[in-house]
C-alpha positions as CSV (number, residue, x, y, z in Angstrom):
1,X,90.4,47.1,108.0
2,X,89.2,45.0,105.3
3,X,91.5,45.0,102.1
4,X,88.3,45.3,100.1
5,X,88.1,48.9,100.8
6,X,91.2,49.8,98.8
7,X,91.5,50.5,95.4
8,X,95.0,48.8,95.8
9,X,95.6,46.7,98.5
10,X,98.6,48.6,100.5
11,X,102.1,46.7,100.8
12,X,102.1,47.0,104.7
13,X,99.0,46.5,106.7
14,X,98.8,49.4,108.7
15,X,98.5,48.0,112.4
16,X,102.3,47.0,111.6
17,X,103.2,50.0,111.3
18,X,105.3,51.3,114.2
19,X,107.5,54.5,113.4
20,X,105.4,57.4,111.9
21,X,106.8,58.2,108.5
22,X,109.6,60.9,108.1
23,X,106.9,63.6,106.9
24,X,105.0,63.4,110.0
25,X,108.0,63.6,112.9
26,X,110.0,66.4,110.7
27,X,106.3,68.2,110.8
28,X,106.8,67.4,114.9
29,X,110.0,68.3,115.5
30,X,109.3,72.0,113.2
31,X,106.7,72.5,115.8
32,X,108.5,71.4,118.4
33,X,111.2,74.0,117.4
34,X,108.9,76.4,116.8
35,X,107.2,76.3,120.3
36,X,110.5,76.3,122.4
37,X,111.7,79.4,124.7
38,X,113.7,81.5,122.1
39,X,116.4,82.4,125.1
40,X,117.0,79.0,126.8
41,X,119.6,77.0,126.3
42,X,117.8,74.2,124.6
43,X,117.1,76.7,121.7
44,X,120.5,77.7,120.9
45,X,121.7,74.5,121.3
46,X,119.6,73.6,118.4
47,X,120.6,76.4,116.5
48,X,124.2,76.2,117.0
49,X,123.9,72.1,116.2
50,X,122.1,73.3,112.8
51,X,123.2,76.5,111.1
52,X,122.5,75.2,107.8
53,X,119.8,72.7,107.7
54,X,118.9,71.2,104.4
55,X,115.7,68.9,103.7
56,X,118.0,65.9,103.3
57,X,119.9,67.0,106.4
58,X,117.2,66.9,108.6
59,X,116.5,63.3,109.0
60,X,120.1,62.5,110.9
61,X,119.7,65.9,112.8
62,X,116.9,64.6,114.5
63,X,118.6,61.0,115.4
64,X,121.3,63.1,116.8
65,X,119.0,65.1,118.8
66,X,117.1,62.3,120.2
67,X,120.8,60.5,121.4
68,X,122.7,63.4,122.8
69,X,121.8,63.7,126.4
70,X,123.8,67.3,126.4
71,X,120.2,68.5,124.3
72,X,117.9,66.5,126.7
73,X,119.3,68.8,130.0
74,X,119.6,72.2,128.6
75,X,115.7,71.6,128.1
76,X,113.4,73.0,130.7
77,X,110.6,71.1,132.3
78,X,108.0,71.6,130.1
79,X,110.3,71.4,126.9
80,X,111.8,68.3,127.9
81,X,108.4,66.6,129.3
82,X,106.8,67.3,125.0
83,X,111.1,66.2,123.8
84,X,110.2,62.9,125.5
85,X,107.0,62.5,124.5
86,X,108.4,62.5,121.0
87,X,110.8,60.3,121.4
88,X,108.5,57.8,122.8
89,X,106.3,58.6,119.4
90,X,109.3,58.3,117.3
C-alpha cells in the first residue's frame, strides 16, 4: 500500500506484521471457548485452569493453553482441529 494513503504514515508496514494483535486472538480464543462442548473434558479443563480470569490475566492464560499438551488431548476432534488452527494463526 502506498504510504500516501495515510494521514500518518504507520510505524510498521503492515506486510511485517506477523502475530495478530492481542484484541483479535482474545476475541478468538472467547469464541473458541464459547463454541466448545460444555461437558467434555477440554471445557472443564479450561474452567478449572481459569476460575477467575481478569482482562490482564488473559494474555498468559492463553500462552499456557497453547503449550500444555494435557489441554491439546482432552480436546475432541473437531475442537482440537479449530485449537490448532489457532495456534498456527497465533
Amino acid at each position: 500500500m502506498p504510504q500516501e494513503k495515510y494521514v500518518n504514515p504507520p510505524l510498521v508496514l503492515p506486510e511485517k506484521i506477523y502475530l495478530p494483535p492481542l484484541h483479535i486472538k482474545l476475541g478468538l480464543m472467547k469464541n473458541f471457548v464459547k463454541g466448545m462442548d460444555k461437558v467434555v473434558r477440554g471445557f472443564e479443563y479450561v474452567r478449572n485452569k481459569s476460575p477467575n480470569v481478569t482482562k490482564n490475566s488473559r494474555g498468559p492464560l492463553i500462552r499456557e493453553l497453547m503449550q500444555d499438551k494435557q489441554f491439546d488431548e482432552d480436546l475432541n476432534e473437531t475442537e482440537r482441529n479449530t485449537w490448532l488452527s489457532f495456534k498456527r494463526i497465533c
